[in-house]
C-alpha positions in Angstrom: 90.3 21.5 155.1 92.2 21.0 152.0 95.1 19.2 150.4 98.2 20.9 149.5 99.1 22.4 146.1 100.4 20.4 143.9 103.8 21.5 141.1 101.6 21.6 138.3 99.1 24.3 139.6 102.0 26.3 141.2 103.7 26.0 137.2 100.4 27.1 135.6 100.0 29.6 137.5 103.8 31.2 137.3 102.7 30.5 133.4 99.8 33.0 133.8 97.7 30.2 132.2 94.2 29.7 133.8 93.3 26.1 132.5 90.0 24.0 134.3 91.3 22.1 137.1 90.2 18.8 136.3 86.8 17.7 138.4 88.0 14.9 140.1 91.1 16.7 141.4 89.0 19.1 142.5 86.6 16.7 144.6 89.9 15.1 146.2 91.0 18.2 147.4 87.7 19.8 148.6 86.0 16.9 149.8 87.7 13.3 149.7 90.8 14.6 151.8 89.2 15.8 154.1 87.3 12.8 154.4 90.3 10.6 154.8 91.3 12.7 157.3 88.4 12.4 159.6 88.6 8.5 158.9 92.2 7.7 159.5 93.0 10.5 161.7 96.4 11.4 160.4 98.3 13.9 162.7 99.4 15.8 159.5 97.7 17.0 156.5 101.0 15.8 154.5 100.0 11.6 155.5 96.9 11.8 153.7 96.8 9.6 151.0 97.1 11.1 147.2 97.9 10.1 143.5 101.1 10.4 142.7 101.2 8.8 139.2 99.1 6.0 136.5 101.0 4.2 134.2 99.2 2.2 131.7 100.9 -0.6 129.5 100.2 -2.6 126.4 101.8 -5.5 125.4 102.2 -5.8 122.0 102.9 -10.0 122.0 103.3 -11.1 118.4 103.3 -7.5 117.0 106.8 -7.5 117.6 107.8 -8.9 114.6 105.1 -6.6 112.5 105.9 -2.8 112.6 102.7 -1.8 111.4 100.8 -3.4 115.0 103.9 -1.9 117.0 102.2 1.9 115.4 98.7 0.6 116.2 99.7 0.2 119.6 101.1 3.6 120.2 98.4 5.0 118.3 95.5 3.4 120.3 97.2 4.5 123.9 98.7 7.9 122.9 94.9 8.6 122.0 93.2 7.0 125.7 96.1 8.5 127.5 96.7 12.0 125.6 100.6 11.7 125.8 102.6 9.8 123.3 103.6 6.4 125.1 107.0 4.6 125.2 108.3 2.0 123.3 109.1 -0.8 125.9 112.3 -3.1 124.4 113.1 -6.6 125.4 116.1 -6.1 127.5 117.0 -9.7 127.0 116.6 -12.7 124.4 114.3 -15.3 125.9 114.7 -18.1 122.6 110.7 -20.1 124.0 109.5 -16.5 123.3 111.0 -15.9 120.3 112.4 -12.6 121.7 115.4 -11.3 120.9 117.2 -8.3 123.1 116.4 -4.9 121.8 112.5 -6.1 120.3 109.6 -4.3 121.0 107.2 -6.1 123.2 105.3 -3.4 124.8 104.2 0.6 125.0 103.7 2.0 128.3 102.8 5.7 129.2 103.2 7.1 133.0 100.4 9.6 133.5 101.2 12.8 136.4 99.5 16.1 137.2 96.1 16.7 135.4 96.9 14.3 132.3 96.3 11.2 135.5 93.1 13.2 136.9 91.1 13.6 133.3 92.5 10.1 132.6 90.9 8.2 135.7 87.8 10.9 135.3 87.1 9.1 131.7 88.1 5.8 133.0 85.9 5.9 136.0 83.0 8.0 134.2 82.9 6.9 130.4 84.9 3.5 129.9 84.4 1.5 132.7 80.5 1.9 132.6 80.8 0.4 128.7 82.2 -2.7 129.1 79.6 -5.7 128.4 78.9 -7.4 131.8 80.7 -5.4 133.6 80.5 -6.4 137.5 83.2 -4.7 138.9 86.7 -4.2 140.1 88.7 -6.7 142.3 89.9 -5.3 145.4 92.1 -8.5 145.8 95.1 -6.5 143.7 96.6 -3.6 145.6 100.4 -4.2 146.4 100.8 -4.1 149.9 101.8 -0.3 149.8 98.3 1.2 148.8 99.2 0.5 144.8 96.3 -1.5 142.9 96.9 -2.7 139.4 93.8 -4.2 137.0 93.8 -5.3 133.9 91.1 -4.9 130.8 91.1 -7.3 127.8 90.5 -4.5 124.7 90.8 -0.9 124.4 86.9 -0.7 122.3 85.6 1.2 125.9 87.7 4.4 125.2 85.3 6.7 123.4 88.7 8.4 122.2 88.9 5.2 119.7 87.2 5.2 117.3 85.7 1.7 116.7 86.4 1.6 112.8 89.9 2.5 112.8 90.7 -0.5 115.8 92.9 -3.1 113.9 92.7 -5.8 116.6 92.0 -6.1 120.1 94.8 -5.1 122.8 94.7 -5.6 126.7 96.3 -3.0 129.1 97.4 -2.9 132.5 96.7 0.1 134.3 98.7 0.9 137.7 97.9 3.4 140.2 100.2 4.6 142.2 99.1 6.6 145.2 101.3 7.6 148.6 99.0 5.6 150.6 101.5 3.4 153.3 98.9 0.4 153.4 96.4 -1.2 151.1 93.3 -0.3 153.6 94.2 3.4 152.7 94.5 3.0 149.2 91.4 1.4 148.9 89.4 3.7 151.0 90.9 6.7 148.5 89.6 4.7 144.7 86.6 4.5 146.3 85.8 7.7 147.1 87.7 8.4 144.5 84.8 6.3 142.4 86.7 2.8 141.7 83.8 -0.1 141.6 85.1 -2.3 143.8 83.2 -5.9 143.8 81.3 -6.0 146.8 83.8 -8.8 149.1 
């Protein structure tokens, strides 16, 4: 059994253009739905649980008053990402803060189609495995609707960086989304889908 088609392989292929479908897409859709299937016994192929979307942000703190760290920022995550990322603006003036409506204080890009699947594939695969000390996800942070959010402290894992040209250390927050209507579903997909989840 497999999942449905999704809007970017019906698009690429009214394009005429044959590009790799990304492996981990591939294993959801041959094996893992299938799987989640069998385990929650949905009456319709359309419940099982899927990505929908990954959106990674950066704050940007203290950068907001230097436009030279605002272009680091962008640079670093358009390069883990792929897709040129958003400037985030304060939408308010918050005086403690020193923020003033309009500033930059962050950079976010929202990941869909194959751009989210090679993403988590490097994330999963390549990243995660490099960080010192590494001992897993929490599985303490999905939403309550199958959503989980985790944070890293630096970008240095992404082998898309490259280590010389890093001006300063940035944390992210990285959100996946998934259709999932509870957190036991979501979790049971990022596992299979290869999240380490610490051992509870």
């Amino acid at each position: 059994m497999t999942a449905p088609t999704t809007n970017d392989e019906q698009t690429a292929a009214a394009a005429g253009g044959e590009r790799p479908v990304p492996r981990l897409k591939t294993r959801y859709r041959d094996e893992i739905a299938s799987e989640l299937h069998e385990q929650f016994g949905y009456s319709n192929v359309h419940l099982i649980p899927r990505l929908t979307k990954v959106v990674v942000n950066m704050g940007i703190g203290e950068a907001a008053r230097d436009g030279k760290l605002i272009e680091g920022a962008v640079r670093d995550l358009a390069a883990i990402t792929g897709q040129k990322p958003e400037v985030r603006k304060a939408r308010k003036s918050i005086a403690q803060f020193k923020v003033r409506e309009g500033m930059p204080i962050g950079v976010r890009a929202t990941l869909r189609g194959d751009r989210m699947w090679e993403f988590l594939d490097r994330l999963l695969t390549i990243a995660l495995p490099r960080i010192r000390d590494f001992r897993g996800l929490s599985g303490e942070q999905f939403d309550g609707h199958g959503n989980y959010t985790f944070g890293l402290s630096e970008q240095s894992m992404f082998h898309e960086l490259n280590p010389d040209d890093i001006d300063r250390a940035r944390g992210m927050n990285i959100t996946v989304v998934t259709t999932a209507s509870a957190d036991d579903e979501g979790r049971a997909l990022l596992t299979k889908l290869g999240f380490p989840f610490k051992e509870s």
